[in-house]
N, C-alpha and C positions, 0 to 999 in steps of 0.2 A: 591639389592640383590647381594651377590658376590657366584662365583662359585669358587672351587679349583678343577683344574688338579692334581690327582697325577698318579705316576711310582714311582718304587722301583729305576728306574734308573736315579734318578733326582730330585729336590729340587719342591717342587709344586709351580703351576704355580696358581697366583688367579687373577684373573677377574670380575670386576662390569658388570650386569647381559646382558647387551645391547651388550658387546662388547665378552662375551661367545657366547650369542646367534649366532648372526653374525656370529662367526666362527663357531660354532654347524651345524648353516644353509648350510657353504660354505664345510665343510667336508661329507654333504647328515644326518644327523641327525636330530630328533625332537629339533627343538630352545627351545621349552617349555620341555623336558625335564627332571628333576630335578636331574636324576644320569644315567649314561649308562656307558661302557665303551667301549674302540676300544683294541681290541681282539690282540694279535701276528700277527697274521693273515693279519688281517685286517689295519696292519700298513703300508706297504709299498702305497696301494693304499690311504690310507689317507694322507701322508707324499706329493706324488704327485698332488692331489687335492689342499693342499695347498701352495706347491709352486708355482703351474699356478696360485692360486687367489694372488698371494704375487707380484707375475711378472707383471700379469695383473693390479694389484692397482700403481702399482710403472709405468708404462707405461701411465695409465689414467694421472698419477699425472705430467708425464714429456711433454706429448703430449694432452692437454686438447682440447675433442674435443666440446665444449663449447666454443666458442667464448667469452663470457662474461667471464669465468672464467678466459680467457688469460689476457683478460686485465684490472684486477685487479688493483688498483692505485699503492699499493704498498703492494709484496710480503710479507706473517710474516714470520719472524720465532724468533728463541728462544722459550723463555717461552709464546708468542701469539698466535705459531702457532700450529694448532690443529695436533694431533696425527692422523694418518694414519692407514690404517687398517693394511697394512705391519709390521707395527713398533707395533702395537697391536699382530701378528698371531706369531711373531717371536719365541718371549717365546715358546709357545706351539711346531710350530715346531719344536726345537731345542728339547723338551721333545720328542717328538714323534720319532726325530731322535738317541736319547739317548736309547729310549725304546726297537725300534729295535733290535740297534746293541747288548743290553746286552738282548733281547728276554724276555721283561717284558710288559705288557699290561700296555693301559693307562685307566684312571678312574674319574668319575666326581660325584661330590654327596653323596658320599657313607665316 
């Protein structure tokens, strides 16, 4: 299942259904769903919710406190290595930072 973000202040953002979720969940919203929106209002407090999880992902990923996962034989990257939840939420932030400052709500499902 794919979701679409849209704002009038920005190109919509689409997402396969696991990785809306996820960010659904990490902004305080129902992951299941299937339309809501984040209000004017309700922007700046969502804008910060997900840069702490953007910060926080990006710290896990530099400082793993996993022992195992440090020592991995050998690092991927390219086309191997799996996408990141940061590299996932960005899109959307960058909507969400768009919507703001032109004072357009964001919208999902609808």
């Amino acid at each position: 299942m794919l979701t679409t973000f849209k704002s009038a202040a920005s190109a919509d953002v689409i997402m396969f259904g696991a990785a809306a979720k996820a960010l659904l969940e990490t902004l305080g919203r129902d992951p299941e769903a299937t339309q809501g929106i984040f209000t004017v209002e309700q922007l700046p407090a969502a804008i910060e919710r997900l840069t702490h999880a953007i910060e926080q992902d990006k710290a896990r990923r530099e400082h793993p406190a996993d022992k195992d996962e440090a020592d991995d034989d050998a690092p991927q990257s390219g086309m191997a290595a799996p996408v990141s939840f940061a590299q996932r939420a960005w899109p959307l932030l960058e909507m969400l930072q768009h919507a703001r400052a032109e004072g357009k709500p964001v919208t999902w499902g609808v």
